[in-house]
MMTF fields as JSON, N, C-alpha, C and O atoms, coordinates in Angstrom:
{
  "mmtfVersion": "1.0.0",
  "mmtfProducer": "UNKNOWN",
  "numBonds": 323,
  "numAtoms": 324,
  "numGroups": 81,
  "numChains": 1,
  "numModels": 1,
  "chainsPerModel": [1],
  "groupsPerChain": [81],
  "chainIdList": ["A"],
  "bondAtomList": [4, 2, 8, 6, 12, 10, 16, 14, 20, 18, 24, 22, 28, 26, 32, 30, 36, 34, 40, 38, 44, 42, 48, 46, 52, 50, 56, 54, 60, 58, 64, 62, 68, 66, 72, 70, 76, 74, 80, 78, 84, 82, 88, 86, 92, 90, 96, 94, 100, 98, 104, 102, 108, 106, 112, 110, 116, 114, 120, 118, 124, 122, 128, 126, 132, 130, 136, 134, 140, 138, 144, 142, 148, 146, 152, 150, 156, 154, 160, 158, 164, 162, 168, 166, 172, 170, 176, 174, 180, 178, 184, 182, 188, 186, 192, 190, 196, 194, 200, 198, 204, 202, 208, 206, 212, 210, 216, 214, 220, 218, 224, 222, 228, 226, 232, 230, 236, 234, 240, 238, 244, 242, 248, 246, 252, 250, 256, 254, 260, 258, 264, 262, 268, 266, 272, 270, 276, 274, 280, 278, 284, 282, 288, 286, 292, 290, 296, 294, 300, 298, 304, 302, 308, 306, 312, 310, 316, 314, 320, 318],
  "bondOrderList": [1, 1, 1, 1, 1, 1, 1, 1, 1, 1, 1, 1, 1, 1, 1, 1, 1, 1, 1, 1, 1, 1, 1, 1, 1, 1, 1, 1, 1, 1, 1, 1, 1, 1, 1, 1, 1, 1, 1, 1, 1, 1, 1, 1, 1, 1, 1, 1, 1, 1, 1, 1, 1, 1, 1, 1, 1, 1, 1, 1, 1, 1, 1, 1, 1, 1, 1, 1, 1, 1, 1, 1, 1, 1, 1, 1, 1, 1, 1, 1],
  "groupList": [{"groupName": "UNK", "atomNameList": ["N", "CA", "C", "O"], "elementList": ["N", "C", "C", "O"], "formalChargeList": [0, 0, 0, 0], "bondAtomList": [1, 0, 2, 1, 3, 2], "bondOrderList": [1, 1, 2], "singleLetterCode": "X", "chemCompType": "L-PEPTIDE LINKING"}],
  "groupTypeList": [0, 0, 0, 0, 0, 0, 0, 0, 0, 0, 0, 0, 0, 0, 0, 0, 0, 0, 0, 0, 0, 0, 0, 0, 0, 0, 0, 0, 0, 0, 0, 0, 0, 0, 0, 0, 0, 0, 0, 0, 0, 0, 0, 0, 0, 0, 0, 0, 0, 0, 0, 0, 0, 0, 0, 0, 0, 0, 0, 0, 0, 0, 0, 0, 0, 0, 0, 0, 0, 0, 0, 0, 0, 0, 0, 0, 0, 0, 0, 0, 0],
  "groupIdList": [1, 2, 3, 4, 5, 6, 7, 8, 9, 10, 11, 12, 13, 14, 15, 16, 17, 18, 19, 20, 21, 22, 23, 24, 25, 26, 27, 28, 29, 30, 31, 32, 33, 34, 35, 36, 37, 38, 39, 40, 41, 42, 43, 44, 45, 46, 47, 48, 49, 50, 51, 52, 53, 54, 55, 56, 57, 58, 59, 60, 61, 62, 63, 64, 65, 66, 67, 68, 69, 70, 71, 72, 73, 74, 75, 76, 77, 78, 79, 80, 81],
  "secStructList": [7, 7, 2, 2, 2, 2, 2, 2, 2, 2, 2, 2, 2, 2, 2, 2, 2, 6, 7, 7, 7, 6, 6, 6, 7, 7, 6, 6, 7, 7, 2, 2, 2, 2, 6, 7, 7, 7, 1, 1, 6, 6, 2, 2, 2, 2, 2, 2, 2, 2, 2, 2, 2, 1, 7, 7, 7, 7, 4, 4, 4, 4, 6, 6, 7, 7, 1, 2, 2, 2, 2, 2, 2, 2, 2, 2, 2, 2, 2, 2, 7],
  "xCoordList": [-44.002, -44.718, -44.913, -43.899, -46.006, -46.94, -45.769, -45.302, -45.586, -45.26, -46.078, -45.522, -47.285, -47.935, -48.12, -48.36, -47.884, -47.653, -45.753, -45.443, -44.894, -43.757, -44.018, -43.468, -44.637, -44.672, -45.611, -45.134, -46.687, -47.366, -46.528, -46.742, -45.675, -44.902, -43.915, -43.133, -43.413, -41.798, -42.396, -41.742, -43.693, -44.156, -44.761, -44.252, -45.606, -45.746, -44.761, -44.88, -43.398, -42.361, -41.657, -41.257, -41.731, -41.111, -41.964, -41.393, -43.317, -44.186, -43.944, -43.657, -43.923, -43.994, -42.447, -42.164, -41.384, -40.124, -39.2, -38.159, -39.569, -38.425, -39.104, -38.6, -40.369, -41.838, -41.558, -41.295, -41.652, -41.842, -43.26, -44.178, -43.672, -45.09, -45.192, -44.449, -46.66, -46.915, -47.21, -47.416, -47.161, -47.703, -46.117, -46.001, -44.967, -43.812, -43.616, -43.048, -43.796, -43.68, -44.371, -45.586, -43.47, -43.849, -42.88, -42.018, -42.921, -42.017, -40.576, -39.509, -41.269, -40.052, -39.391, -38.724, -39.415, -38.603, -37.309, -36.548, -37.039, -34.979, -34.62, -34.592, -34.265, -34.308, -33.386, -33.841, -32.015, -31.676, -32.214, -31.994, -32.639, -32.581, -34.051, -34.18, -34.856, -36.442, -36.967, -37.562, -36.842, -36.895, -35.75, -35.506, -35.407, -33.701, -33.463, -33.777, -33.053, -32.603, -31.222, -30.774, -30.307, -29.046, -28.756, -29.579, -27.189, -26.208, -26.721, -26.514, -27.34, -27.878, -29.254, -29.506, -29.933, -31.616, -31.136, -32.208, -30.325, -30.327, -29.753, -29.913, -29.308, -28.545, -30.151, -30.465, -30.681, -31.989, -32.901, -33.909, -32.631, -33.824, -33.445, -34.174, -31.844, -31.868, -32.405, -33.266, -31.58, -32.323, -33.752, -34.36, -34.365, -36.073, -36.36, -36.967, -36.053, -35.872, -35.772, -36.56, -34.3, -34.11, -35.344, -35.804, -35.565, -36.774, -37.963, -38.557, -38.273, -39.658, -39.66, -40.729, -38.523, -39.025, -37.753, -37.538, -37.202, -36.715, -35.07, -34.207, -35.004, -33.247, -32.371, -32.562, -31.655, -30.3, -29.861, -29.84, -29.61, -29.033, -27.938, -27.456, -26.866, -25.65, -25.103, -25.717, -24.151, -23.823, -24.201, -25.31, -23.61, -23.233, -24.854, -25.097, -26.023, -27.379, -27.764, -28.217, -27.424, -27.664, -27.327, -27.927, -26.032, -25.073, -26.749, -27.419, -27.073, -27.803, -28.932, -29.594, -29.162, -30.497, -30.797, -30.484, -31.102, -31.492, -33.055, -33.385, -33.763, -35.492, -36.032, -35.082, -36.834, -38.259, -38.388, -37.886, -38.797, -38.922, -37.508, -37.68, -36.702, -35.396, -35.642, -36.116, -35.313, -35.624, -36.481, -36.115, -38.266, -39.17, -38.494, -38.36, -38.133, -37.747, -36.313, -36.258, -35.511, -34.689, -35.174, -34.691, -36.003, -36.534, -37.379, -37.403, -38.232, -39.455, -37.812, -37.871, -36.795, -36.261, -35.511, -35.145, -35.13, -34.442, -35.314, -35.083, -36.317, -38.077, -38.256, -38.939, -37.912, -38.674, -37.543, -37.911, -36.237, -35.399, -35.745, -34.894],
  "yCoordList": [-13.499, -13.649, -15.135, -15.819, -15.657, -17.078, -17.278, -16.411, -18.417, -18.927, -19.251, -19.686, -18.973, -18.456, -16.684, -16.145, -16.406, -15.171, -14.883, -14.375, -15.35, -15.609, -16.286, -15.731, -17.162, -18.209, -17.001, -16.689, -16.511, -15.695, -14.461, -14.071, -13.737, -12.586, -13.098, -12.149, -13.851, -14.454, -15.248, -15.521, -15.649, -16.374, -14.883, -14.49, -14.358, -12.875, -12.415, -12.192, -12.197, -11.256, -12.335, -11.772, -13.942, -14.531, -14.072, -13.364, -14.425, -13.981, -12.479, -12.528, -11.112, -9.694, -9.646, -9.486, -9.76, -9.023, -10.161, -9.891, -11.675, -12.779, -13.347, -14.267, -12.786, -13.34, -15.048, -15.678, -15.601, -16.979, -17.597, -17.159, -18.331, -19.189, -19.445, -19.94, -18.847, -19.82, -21.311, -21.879, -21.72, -23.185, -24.072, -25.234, -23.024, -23.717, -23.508, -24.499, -22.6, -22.325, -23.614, -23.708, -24.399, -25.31, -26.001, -26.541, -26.09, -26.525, -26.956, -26.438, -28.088, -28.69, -28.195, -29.112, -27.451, -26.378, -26.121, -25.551, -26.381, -25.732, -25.035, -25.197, -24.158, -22.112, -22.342, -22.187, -22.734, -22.38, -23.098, -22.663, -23.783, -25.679, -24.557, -23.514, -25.406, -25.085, -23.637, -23.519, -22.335, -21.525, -20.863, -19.927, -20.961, -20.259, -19.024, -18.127, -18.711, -18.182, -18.005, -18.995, -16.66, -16.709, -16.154, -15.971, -15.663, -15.281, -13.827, -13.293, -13.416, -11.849, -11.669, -10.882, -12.58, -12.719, -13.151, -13.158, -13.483, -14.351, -12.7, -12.83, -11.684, -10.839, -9.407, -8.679, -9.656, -9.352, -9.646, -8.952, -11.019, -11.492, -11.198, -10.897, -11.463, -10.602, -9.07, -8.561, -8.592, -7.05, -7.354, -6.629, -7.992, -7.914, -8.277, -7.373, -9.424, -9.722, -9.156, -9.079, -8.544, -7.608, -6.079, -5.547, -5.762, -4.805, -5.049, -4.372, -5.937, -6.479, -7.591, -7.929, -7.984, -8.715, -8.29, -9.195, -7.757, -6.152, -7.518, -7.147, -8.537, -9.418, -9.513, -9.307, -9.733, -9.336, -11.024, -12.009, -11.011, -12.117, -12.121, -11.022, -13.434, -13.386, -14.717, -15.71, -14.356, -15.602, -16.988, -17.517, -17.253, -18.377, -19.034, -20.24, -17.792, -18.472, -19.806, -20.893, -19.323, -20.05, -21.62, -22.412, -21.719, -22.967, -23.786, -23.322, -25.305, -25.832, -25.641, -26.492, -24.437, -23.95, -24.602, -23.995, -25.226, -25.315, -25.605, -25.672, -25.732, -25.871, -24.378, -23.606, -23.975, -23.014, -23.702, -22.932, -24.722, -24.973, -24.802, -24.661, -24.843, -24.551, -22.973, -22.366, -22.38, -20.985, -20.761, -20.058, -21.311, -20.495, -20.833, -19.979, -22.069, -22.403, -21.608, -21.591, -21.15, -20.259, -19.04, -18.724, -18.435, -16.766, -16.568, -15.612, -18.17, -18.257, -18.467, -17.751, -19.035, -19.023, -17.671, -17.439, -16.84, -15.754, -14.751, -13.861, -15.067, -13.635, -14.176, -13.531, -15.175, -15.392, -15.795, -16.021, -15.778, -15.545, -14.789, -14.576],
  "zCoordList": [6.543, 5.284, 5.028, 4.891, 4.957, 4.06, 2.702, 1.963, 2.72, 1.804, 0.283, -0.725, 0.398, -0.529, -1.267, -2.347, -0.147, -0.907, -1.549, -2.627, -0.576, -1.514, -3.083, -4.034, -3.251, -4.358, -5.397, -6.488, -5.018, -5.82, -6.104, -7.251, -5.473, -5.977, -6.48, -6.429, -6.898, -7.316, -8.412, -9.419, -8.235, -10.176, -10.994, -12.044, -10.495, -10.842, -11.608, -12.813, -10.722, -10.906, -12.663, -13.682, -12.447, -13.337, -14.585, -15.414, -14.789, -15.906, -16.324, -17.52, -15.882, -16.028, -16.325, -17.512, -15.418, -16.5, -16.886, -17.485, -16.525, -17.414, -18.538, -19.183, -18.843, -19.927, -19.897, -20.921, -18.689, -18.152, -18.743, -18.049, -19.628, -19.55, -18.266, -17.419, -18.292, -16.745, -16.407, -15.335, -17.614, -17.573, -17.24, -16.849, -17.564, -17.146, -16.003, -15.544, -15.088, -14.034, -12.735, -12.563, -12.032, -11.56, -11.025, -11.718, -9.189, -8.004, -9.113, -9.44, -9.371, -9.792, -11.344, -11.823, -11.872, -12.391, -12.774, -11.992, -13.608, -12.943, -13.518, -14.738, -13.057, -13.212, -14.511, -15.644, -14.253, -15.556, -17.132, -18.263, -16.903, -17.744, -18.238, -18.879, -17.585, -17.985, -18.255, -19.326, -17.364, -17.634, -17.901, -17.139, -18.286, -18.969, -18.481, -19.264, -17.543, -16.451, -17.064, -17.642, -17.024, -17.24, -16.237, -15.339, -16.159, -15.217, -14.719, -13.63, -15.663, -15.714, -14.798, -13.886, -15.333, -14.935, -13.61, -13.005, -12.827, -12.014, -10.942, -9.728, -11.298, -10.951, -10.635, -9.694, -11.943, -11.737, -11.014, -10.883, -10.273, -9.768, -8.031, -7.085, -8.147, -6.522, -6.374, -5.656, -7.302, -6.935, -7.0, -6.212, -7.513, -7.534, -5.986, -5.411, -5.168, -3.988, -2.941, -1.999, -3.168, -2.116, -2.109, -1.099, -3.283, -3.052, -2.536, -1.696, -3.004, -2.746, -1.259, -0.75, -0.796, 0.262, 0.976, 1.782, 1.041, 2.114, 2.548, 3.343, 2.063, 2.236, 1.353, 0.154, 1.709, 0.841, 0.284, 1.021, -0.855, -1.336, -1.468, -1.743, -1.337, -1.597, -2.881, -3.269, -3.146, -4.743, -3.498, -3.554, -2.894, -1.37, -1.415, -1.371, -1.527, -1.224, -2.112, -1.753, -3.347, -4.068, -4.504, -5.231, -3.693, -4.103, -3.365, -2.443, -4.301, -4.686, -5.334, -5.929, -5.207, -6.036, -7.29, -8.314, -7.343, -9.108, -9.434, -10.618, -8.69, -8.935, -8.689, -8.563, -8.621, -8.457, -7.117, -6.299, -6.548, -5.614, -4.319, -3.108, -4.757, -3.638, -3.717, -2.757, -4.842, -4.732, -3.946, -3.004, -3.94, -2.623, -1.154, -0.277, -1.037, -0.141, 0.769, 1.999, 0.086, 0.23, 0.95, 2.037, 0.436, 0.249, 1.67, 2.445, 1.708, 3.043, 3.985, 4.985, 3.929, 5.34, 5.051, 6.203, 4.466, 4.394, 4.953, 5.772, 4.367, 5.505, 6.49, 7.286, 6.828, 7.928, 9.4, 10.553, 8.905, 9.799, 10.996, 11.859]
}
């Protein structure tokens, strides 16, 4: 899978069930800070993941995550393993 189509289903998915502005939505981002992302949403957003792009997330993936941009970056090497 294109890394554009990761970026388009995972801003999609942020706008429809985290009601994200899209105008906030942008690389540099930081999930919890800017879009306020909690412990929960964040629990939500793997299961959204693992359905929709068929990998499994673990707490471990995340250690540095903190942009929108590490997140795509994450997900394109997790599909594309």
């Amino acid at each position: 899978m294109d890394k554009n189509t990761i970026i388009e289903k995972i801003n999609e998915f942020l706008i429809d069930e985290f009601e994200v502005e899209e105008e906030e939505i942008k690389p540099e981002a930081n999930l919890t800070e800017t879009l306020e992302l909690d412990s929960l949403d964040f629990v939500d957003l793997v299961v959204a993941v693992e359905s929709n792009f068929g990998v499994k997330l673990v707490a471990e993936d995340f250690t540095g995550i903190e942009t929108l941009q590490n997140f795509y970056d994450l997900l394109e090497r997790k599909i594309n393993a």
